[in-house]
C-alpha positions, 0 to 999 in steps of 0.5 A, spaced: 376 803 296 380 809 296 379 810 304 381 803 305 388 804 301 390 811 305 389 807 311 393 801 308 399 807 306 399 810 313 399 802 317 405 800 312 408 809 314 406 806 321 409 800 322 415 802 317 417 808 322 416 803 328 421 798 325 426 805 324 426 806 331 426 800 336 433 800 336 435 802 343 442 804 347 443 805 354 448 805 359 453 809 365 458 814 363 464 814 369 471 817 370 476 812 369 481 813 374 476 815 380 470 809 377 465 815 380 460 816 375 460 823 371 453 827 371 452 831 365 455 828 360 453 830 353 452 824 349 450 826 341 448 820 337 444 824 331 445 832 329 441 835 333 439 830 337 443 828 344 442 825 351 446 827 358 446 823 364 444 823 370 446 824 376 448 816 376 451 817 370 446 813 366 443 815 359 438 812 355 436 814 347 432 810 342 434 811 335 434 808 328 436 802 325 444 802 321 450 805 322 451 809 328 457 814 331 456 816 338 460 822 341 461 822 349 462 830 351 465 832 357 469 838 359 476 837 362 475 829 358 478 826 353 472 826 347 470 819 347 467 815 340 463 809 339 461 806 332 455 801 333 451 797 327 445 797 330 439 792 327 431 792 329 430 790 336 437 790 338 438 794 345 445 796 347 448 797 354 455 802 354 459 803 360 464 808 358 469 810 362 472 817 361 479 819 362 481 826 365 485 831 361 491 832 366 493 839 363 491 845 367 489 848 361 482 843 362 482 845 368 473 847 370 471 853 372 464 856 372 465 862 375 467 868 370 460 866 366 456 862 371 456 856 367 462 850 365 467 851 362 474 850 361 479 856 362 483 856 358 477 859 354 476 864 359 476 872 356 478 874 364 484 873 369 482 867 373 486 863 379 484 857 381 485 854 389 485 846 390 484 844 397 490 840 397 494 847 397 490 849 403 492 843 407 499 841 405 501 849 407 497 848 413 492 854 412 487 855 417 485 862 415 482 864 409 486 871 408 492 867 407 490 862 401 488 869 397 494 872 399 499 866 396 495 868 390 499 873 384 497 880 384 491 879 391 492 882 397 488 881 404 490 887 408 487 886 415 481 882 413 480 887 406 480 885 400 484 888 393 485 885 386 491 888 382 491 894 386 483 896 387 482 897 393 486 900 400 484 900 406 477 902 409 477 899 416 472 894 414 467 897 411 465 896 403 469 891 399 469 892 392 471 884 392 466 881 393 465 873 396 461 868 393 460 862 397 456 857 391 455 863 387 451 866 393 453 873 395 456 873 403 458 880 404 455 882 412 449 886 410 451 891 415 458 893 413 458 890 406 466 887 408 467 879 407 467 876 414 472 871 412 471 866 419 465 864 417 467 861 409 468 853 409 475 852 408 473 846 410 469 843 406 472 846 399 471 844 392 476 850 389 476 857 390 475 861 383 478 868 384 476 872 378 481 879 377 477 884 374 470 888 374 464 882 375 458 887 376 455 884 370 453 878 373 454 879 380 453 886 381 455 891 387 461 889 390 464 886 384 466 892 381 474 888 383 472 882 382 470 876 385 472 870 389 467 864 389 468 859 395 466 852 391 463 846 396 464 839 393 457 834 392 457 826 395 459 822 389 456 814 389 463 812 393 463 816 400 468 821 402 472 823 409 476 828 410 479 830 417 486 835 420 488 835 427 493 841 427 497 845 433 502 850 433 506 855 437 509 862 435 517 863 437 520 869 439 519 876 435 525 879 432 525 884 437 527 881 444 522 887 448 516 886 443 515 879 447 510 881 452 507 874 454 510 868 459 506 861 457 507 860 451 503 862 445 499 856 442 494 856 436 490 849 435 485 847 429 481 841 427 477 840 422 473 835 418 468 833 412 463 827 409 460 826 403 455 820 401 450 819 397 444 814 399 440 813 393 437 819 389 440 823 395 446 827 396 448 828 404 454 833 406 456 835 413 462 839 415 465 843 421 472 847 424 474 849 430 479 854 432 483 857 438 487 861 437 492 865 443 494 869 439 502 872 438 498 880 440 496 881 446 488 882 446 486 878 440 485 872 442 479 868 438 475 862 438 471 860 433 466 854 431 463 853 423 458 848 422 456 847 414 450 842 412 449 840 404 442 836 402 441 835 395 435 831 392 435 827 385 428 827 383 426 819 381 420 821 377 423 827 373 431 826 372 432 833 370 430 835 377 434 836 384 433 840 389 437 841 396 438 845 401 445 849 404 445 851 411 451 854 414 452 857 420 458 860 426 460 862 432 466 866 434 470 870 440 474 875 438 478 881 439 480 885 434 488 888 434 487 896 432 492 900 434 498 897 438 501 901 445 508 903 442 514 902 438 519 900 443 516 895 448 508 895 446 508 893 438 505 887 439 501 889 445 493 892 443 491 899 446 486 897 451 482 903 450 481 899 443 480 893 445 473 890 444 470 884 445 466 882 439 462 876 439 459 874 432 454 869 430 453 867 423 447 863 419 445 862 412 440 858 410 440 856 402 435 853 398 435 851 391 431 848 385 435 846 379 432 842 372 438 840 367 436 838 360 441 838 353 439 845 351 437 849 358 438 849 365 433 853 369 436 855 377 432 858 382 436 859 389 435 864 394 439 865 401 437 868 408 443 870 412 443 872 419 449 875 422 448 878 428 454 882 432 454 883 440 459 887 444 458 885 452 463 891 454 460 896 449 453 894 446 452 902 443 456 898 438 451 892 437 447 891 431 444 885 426 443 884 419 438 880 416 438 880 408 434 875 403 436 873 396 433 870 390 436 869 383 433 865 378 438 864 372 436 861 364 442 858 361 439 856 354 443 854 348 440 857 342 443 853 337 451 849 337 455 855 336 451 860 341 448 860 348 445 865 353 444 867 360 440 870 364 437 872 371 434 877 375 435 878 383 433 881 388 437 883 395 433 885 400 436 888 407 434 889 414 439 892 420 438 893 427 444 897 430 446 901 436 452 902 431 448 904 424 441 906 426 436 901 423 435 901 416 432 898 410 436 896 403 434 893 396 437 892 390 434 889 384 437 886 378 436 883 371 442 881 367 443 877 360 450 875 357 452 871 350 457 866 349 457 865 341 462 862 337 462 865 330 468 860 328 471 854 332 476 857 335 474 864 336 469 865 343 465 872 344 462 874 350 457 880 350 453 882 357 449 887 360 446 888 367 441 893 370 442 895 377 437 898 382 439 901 389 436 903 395 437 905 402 431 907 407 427 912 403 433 915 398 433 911 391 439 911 387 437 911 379 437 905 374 444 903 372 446 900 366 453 897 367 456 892 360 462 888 359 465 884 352 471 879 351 474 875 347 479 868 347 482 866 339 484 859 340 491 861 336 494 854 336 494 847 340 497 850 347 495 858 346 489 862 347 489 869 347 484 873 349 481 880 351 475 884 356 472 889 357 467 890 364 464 896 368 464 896 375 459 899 379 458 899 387 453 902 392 456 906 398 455 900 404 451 902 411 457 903 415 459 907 409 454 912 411 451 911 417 457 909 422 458 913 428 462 910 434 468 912 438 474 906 439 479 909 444 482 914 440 479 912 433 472 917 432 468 915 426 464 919 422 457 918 419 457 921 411 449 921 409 452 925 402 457 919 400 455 917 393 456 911 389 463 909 386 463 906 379 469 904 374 472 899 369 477 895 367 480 891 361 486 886 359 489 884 354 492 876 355 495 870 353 495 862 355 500 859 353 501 851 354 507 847 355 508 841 354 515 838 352 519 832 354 517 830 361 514 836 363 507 840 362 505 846 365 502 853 363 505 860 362 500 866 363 501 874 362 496 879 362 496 887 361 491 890 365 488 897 366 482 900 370 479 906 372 476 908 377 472 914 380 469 917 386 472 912 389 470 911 397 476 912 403 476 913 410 479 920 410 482 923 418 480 930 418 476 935 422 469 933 423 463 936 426 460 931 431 453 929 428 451 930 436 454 936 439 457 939 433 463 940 436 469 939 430 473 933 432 479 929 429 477 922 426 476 918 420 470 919 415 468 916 408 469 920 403 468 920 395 476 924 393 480 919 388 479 919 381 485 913 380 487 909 375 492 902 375 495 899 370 500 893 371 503 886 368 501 880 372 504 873 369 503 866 373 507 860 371 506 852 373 511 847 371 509 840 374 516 835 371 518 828 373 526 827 375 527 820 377 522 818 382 521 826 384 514 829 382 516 837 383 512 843 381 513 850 380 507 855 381 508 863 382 506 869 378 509 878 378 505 883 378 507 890 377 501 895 378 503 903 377 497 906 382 495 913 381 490 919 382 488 922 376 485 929 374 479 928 371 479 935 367 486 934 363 486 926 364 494 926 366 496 922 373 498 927 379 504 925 383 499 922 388 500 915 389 494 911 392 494 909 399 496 902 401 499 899 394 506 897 393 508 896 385 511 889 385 509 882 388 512 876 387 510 869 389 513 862 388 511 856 391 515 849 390 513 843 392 516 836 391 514 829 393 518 823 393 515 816 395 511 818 402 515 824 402 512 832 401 517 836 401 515 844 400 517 852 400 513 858 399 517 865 397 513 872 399 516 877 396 513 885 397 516 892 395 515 898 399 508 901 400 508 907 395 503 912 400 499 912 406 494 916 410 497 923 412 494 922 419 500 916 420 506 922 418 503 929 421 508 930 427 500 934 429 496 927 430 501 921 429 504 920 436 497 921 440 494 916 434 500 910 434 506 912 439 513 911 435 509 909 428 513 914 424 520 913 426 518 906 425 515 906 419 522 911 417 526 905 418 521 900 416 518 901 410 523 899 405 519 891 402 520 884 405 520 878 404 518 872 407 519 865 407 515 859 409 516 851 408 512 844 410 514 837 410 509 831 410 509 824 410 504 819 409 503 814 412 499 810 409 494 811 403 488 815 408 493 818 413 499 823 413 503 827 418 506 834 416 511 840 419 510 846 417 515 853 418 511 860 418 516 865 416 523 861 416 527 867 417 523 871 423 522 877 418 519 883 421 513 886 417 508 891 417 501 890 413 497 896 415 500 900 419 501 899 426 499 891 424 506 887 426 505 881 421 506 873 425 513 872 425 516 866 426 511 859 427 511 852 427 505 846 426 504 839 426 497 837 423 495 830 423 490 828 417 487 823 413 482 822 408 478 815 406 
């Protein structure tokens, strides 16, 4: 009897429990304004307890019976509420739709903490790039996108955040280039081979400011820039540019050296669609480039292929595979004839022709749930460098990288990530030697909220470098931030991040002469390390008929045994016999402390949508004494101390009206050897005189004009340097002087 009665209280327990939990809801979350369906979406029904979508932006979740309050989540999305009565058996189907948040203060990033988020919540600098602004200013070069970006500059093919970086004839960066969060520095040089990033199929292009070795290692010690590809939505996209220009006349009538005219073409094109569970992306560019420089013509050809696979059987996991892959032509311009009549015209002791090849290949595995999300990706990547008229300067690069990365929310108010990588090298060169190289890390960051409004991050990274049989040690690097949500449009924030980078091969083994140019090897050479921290504010405006966003950033970093190439007296490696030439060597301890602001303000008068975009820096570079601490008078080389940048644009019914403002102070020191009365004339004839004259800042104006001519299909014009200014990067690098472009482009 008494068994019979516990087994009556457990059916009734059973069957009660049962009825509680029948009740069901399931349905499709998508964007309102596109009617795309959005993948991971946060649906929280219960404390606890929650959903997100899928890939098709389906969700599906039992629950009890009664009231019930239904939050849909998703970060650049206003928050949606639904409350639902819910009764025994009853089974609800949804579609909600989800508007965008306009504001760029909601704008999504994931590269500052490898994760989404928005970034007015960011406790570093950020800038974002949207492919519209590629296309609109007719840019087929990715160096000229990061230029029109406050306080970067791209210097001949080398990158410098806020005055991090100078000139190294490149070899090593201390910025380090991403493309989908995979690294893509040459595994030879360590330089950003900017030819070969998709400008083409782009996302956006995040680019951090500030010391990143944390989460992504060597080489960011100046920050990072994150070359983002878009995923196939269930509607397909093409896009496609067909683009021709031609450069005027210089400034100075005896620099035009050539008879026919000099004539650059670009076309491009990108499609996305999704068959089923199966996202499918395919993109390419062609350049021909006859350039305004005699000898340095370029041709080149990208190619990018994107497979992504939804599993039908466990919707959590995706899988796919990145391929992409390049070829170009090219030449160089390293030093010019002369001032007079050969600025523009290469010394032909220096031209070498150099064909390039370029392959990755980037398989990945991703399982995404409401509380973690586990990534493993790796990238092999080939490049391979061919010189047919000076082959003792060949060489290949092959390197294999893995990550895996936990992203695992502990509980609301607390997420952490962690990873380990691993990256391993192997060089083949007339040029460098042949030579192995290996770096193994592990990192762990958090991201806690101890109040609503006050986000904390905290992270640390353990680095192992490792070149043939030299084994660098264990390097601990660490960085914090903080942003206080102040009120409803201000966010104030903090950081602190160390740096570190690992000497490149070129760095150390490179030997070769070009014409005049002898470089030198330094096996001695030893790692560069550093820090940096800012202090900021985010402000939002929103006021009338006008919206927008005012930034302003204090920074200071610090650097040492910082790595230049120095022009000296060298024994050669060979024959002993000492020679003049350029070789790298550790000599600055620097410091760069500066203020930078950005502003966006997007308003409406009458039928004319205008929006104003730019940013200031100021930046003072300086050597400092390591014993006393105190700056020394020198400056360091390469850096100006103001920049300035102004974008506006404007559009009326089917017209685009635009006009970009570039401005430039004087270049505060360069290397002695450009200014020694001893070695300056036999290295660049009639360089000093000029750059007496010269050397006093620019600055540079550029418009653009379109029309569309229906809803998929648009013409534009665009003028390059409007007022045919004269400028010099780097010395003896005349920059283009006036062009002019018609490019025809459609998307549909």
């Amino acid at each position: 009897m008494k068994n019979a009665l516990i087994i009556l209280i457990l059916f009734f327990c059973t069957f009660n429990i049962s009825a509680q939990s029948t009740s069901s809801v399931k349905g499709k979350v998508y964007d309102q304004n596109t009617l795309e369906p959005l993948t991971g979406v946060h649906i929280i029904y219960a404390k606890n307890q929650g959903k997100i979508t899928d890939h098709n932006g389906y969700f599906e979740f039992s629950t009890d019976t009664g009231s019930l309050e239904i939050l849909f989540k998703f970060i650049g999305y206003k928050l949606v509420t639904k409350e639902l009565f819910l009764k025994q058996n009853d089974s609800i189907l949804l579609n909600i739709g989800l508007k965008p948040i306009t504001n760029k203060l909601e704008e999504i990033v994931i590269s500052a903490n490898k994760v989404e988020q928005r970034i007015a919540d960011l406790t570093v600098s950020m800038s974002v790039v949207k492919p519209e602004e590629i296309l609109k200013n007719h840019i087929i070069q990715a160096e000229e996108i990061i230029n029109q970006n406050p306080g970067i500059e791209v210097m001949d093919g080398q990158a410098s955040i806020r005055g991090g970086s100078g000139y190294s004839f490149g070899a090593g960066s201390r910025v380090l280039a991403l493309i989908d969060g995979l690294p893509s520095l040459s595994a030879d040089a360590g330089n950003i081979r900017w030819q070969f990033l998709p400008m083409e199929n782009i996302s956006q292009i995040e680019i951090i400011k500030g010391a990143s070795s944390v989460l992504y290692g060597s080489s960011a010690l100046n920050g990072v820039i994150n070359f983002r590809t878009p995923n196939a939505g269930n509607k397909p996209m093409t896009k496609f540019s067909i683009l021709s220009g031609i450069y005027d006349k210089p400034h100075q009538v005896l620099w035009k050296w050539w008879d026919s005219p000099r004539i650059f073409s670009n076309a491009s094109f990108s499609h996305l669609k999704r068959y089923v569970n199966t996202d499918i992306g395919i993109s390419g560019n062609f350049l021909f480039n006859n350039s305004y420089r005699k000898l340095n013509d370029e041709k080149l050809g990208r190619i990018n292929f994107k497979i992504k696979q939804h599993s039908k059987i466990f919707s959590a996991l995706s899988y796919g595979l990145n391929i992409n892959a390049g070829y170009n032509v090219k030449q160089d311009f390293i030093l010019w004839e002369d001032a007079e009549t050969g600025a523009l015209k290469q010394n032909e002791a220096t031209a070498i022709e150099l064909n390039g090849t370029f392959v990755t290949i980037d398989p990945f595995v991703t399982i995404r749930k409401e509380k973690f999300r586990h990534d493993l990706r790796m990238r092999v990547q080939s490049y391979q460098n061919k010189y047919p008229d000076n082959i003792q300067n060949n060489s290949d690069a092959l390197s294999w990288f893995a990550e895996y990365q936990l992203f695992y929310k502990l509980f609301e108010k607390l997420d952490i990530i962690a990873g380990t990588s691993q990256l391993y090298s192997k060089i083949i060169s007339n040029f460098y030697g042949n030579h192995n190289g290996q770096n193994i890390a592990g990192y762990t960051q958090i991201n806690y909220r101890p109040i609503n409004k006050l986000k904390v991050v905290a992270g640390m990274r353990l680095e192992y470098n490792a070149l043939d049989n030299e084994q660098d040690k264990l390097i601990p690097i660490l960085r914090t931030g903080i942003n206080y949500h102040a009120a409803d449009y201000t966010f104030l924030r903090a950081s602190y991040g160390q740096g570190y980078r690992y000497p490149s091969i070129a760095e150390k083994h490179a030997s070769t002469t070009l014409g005049s140019v002898k470089i030198f090897p330094n096996l001695e050479i030893k790692p560069e390390s550093g820090w940096s921290s800012e202090v900021g504010i985010k402000q939002g405006i929103s006021w009338a008929k006008m919206n927008g966003q005012i930034d302003l950033a204090l920074f200071y970093s610090q650097n040492e045994d910082m790595i230049e190439f120095i022009f000296g007296l060298y024994p050669d490696p060979l024959t002993g016999i000492m020679e003049y030439g350029f070789k790298a060597s550790n000599i600055e301890n620097s410091r760069v402390y500066g203020l930078e602001t950005e502003i966006l303000i997007n308003k409406n008068f009458g039928e004319f949508n205008t929006t104003i975009t730019g940013g200031y820096t100021f930046m003072y570079p300086v050597e400092y004494n390591p014993k006393t601490l105190k700056n020394k008078d020198t400056f360091l080389k390469y850096r100006s101390k103001h920049s300035l940048k102004i974008i506006f644009s404007t559009s009326y019914k089917k017209f685009e009206l635009g006009l970009n403002t570039f401005y430039k102070s004087t270049i505060l020191n360069i290397d002695n050897v450009f200014v020694n009365p001893l070695t300056r004339e036999n290295l660049l004839p009639g360089f000093y005189d000029y750059w007496v004259d010269n050397n006093n800042g620019y600055i540079i104006f550029d418009g653009n004009i379109g029309y569309k001519l229906n809803n998929k299909f648009k013409l534009s014009f665009s003028v390059k340097n409007i007022t045919n200014k004269e400028y010099m990067g780097r010395p003896g690098d005349i920059r283009p002087h006036r062009n002019f472009s018609l490019q025809f482009s459609g998307k549909f």
